[in-house]
C-alpha positions in Angstrom: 21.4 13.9 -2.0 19.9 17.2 -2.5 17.8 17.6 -5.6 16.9 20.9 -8.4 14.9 21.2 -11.1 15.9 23.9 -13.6 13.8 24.8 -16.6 13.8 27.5 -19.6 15.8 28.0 -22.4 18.8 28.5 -20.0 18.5 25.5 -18.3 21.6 23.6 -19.8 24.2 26.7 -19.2 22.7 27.1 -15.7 23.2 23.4 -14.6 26.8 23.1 -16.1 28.1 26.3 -14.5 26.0 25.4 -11.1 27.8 21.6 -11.1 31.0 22.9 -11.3 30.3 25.0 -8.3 29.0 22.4 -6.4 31.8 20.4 -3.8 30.6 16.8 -4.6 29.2 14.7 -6.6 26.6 15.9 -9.1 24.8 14.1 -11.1 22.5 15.7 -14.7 19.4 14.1 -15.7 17.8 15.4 -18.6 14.3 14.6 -19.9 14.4 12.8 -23.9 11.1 12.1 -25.4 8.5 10.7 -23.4 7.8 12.8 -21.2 7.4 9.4 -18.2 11.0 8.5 -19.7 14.2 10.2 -17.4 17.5 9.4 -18.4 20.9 9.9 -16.3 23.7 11.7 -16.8 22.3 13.3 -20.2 23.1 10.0 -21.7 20.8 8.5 -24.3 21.2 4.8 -25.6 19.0 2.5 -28.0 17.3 0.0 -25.8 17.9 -3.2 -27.1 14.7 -5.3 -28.1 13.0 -7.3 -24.9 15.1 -5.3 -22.7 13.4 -2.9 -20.2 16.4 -1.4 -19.3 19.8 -0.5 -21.1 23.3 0.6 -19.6 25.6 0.9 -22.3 29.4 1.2 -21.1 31.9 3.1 -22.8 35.8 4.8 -22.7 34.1 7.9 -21.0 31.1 6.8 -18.7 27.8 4.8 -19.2 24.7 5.5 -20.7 21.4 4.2 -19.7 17.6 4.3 -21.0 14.5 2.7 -19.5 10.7 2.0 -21.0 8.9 3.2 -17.8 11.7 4.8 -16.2 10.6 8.1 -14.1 12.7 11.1 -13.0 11.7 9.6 -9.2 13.7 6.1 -10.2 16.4 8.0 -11.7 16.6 10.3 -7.9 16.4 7.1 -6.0 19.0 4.9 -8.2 21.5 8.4 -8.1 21.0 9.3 -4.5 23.5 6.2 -2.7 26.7 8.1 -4.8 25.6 11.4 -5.4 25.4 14.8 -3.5 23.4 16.4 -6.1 21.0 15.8 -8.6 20.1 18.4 -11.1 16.8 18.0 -13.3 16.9 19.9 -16.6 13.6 21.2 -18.5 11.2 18.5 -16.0 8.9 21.1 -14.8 6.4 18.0 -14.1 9.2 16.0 -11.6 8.2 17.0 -7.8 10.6 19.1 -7.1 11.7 22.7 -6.4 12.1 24.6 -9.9 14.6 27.2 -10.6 14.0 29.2 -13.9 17.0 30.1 -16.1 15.6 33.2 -17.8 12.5 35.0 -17.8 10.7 32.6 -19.9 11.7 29.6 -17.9 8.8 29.4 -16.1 6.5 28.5 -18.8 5.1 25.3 -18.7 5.7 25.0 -14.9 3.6 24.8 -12.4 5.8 26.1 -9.5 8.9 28.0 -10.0 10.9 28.8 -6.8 13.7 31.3 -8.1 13.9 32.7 -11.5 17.6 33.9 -12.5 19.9 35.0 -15.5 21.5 31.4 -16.7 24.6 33.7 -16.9 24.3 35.4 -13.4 24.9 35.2 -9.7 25.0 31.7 -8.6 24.6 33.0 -4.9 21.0 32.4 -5.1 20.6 28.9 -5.9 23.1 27.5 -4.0 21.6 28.8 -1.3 18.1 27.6 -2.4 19.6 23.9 -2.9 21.3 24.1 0.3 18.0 24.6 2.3 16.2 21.5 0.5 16.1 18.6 2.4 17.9 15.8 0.9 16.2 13.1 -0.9 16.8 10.0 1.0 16.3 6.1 0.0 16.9 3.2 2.1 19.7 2.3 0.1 21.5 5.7 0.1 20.9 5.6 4.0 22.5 2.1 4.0 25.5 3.3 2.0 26.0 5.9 4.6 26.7 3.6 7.8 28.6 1.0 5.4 30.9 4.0 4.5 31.0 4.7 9.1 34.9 5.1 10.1 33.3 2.0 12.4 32.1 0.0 10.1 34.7 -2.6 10.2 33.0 -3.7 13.6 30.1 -4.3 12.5 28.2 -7.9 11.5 24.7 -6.7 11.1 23.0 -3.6 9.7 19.2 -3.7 10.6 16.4 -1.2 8.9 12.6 0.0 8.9 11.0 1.8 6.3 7.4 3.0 7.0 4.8 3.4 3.7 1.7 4.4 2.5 -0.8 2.3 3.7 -4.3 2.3 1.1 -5.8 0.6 3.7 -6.3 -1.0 7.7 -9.5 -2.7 6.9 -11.3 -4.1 3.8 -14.1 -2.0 3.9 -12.4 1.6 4.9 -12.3 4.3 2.4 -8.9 3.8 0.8 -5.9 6.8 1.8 -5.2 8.7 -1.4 -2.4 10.5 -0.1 -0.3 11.5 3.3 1.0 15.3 3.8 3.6 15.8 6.4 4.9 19.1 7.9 7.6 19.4 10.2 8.5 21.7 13.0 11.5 23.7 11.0 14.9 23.2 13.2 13.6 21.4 16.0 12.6 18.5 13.9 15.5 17.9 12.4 17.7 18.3 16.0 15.6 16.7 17.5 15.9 13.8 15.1 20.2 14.4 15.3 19.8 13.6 19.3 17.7 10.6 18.8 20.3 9.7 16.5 23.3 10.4 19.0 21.5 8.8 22.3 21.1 5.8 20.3 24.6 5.6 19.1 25.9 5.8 22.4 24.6 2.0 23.5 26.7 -0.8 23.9 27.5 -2.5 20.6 25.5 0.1 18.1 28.0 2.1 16.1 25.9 4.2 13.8 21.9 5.3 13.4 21.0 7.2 10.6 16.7 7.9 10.2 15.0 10.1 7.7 11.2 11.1 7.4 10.0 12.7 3.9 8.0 15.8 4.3 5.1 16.8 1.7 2.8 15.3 0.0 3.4 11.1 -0.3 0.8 8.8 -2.6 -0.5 5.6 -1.2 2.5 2.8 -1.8 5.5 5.1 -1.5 7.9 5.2 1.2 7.6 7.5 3.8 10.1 7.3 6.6 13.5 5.0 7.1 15.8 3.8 10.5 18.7 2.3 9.8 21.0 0.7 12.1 25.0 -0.2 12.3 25.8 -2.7 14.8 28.1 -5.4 16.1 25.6 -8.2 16.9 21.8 -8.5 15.2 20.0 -7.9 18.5 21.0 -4.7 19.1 20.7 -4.0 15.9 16.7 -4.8 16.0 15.8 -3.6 19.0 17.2 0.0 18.3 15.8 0.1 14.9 12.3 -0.8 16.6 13.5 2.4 19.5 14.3 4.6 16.7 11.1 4.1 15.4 9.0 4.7 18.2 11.4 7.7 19.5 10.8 9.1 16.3 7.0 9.3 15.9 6.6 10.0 19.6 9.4 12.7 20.1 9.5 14.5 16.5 7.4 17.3 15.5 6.0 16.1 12.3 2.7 17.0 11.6 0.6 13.9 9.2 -2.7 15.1 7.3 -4.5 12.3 5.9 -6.6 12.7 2.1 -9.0 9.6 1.4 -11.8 9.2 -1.0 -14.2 10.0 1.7 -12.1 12.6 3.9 -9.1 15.0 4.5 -8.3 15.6 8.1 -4.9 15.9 10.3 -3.9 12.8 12.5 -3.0 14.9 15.8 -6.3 16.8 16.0 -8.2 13.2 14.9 -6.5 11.4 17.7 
């Protein structure tokens, strides 16, 4: 699912005419209130007493509201049906900002493209387009379940790789991972890993993703997942994917602790 935020007093017009352009599924997500509070859709429900979160179902769609809910839960519940997300007047969410207007930008911290809510659409289409997606485990699942081969299948095996604060008790604790990739060769790269692993016996679809940017200690960094007839080749070509992927892929990892900031490759 690839992922916008728009700010500025254009920011509604902007996203209703840019969803209509869009081939897929798009999904809105508008800020209400509290500024840690996201809520899907643009829908706004009264959360029921004792409840942390509330979907309310009616004639025309759902809404939904949750106490601690932030625009990242919102991304990562959206992204297994959606093709797009679009974030309205968020200029704090971590993502690329467009600006609907010349005042738009005000208030965030990093605008992309700034553009006339009523003009050329050209420009941020193309900006979307060359975002990389924002991946989950479970939208990555949803992908091989949805495989024209899925039918032969009896096991789906996965890795995800995190944020570790910590290898030891006593080391200074990791505040925060920042990857860079190689533009283009990463991802083919990552596409023939894919392909060369798809073409053993019994697997029928690989999928892997690997976030780029900066990533805080406890989130989720990197995913493999595996369709397969059988469990074993399921596991032992997510634990090849893995390997193929740190070992073969141009990613670049710079490491920020309490004590130190350095880059892994010219550490090791």
């Amino acid at each position: 699912m690839r992922t916008l935020g728009i700010v500025g007093p254009g920011s509604g017009t902007l996203a209703d005419r840019l969803a209509d352009r869009l081939d897929g599924r798009v999904a809105l997500v508008r800020g209400e209130g509290d500024p840690d509070a996201g809520v899907a859709d643009g829908g706004v429900a009264a959360r029921r007493e004792g409840a942390a979160t509330t979907y309310e179902l009616g004639p025309t769609g759902w809404h939904a509201r949750g106490e601690s809910t932030t625009v990242d839960d919102v991304l990562d519940r959206l992204a297994p049906d959606h093709d797009y997300a679009l974030v309205i007047d968020r200029p704090d969410a971590r993502l690329a900002q467009v600006a609907a207007g010349a005042d738009g930008a005000d208030g965030a911290a990093d605008v992309d493209l700034t553009v006339d809510p009523d003009g050329d659409l050209d420009p941020v289409v193309d900006l979307l387009e060359g975002l990389d997606p924002h991946e989950t485990l479970e939208s990555l699942v949803a992908r091989v379940k949805a495989s024209p081969r899925a039918d032969r299948a009896g096991a789906i095996a996965t890795f995800t790789g995190r944020v570790r604060a910590k290898d030891a008790e006593d080391d200074s604790p990791t505040e925060y991972l920042e990857f860079e990739k190689y533009e283009g060769v990463a991802e083919r790269r990552t596409r023939d890993i894919e392909s060369e692993l798809e073409d053993r016996e019994g697997v029928l679809d690989v999928v892997m993703h690997h976030r780029t940017g900066v990533i805080p200690d406890g989130e989720d960094i990197v995913f493999v997942v595996v369709l397969a007839g059988h469990r074993r080749e399921a596991f032992r070509t997510v634990e090849d994917g893995i390997d193929r992927l740190k070992e073969e892929v141009p990613i670049f990892k710079k490491e920020v602790t309490a004590e130190e900031t350095f880059w892994v490759h010219e550490r090791d």
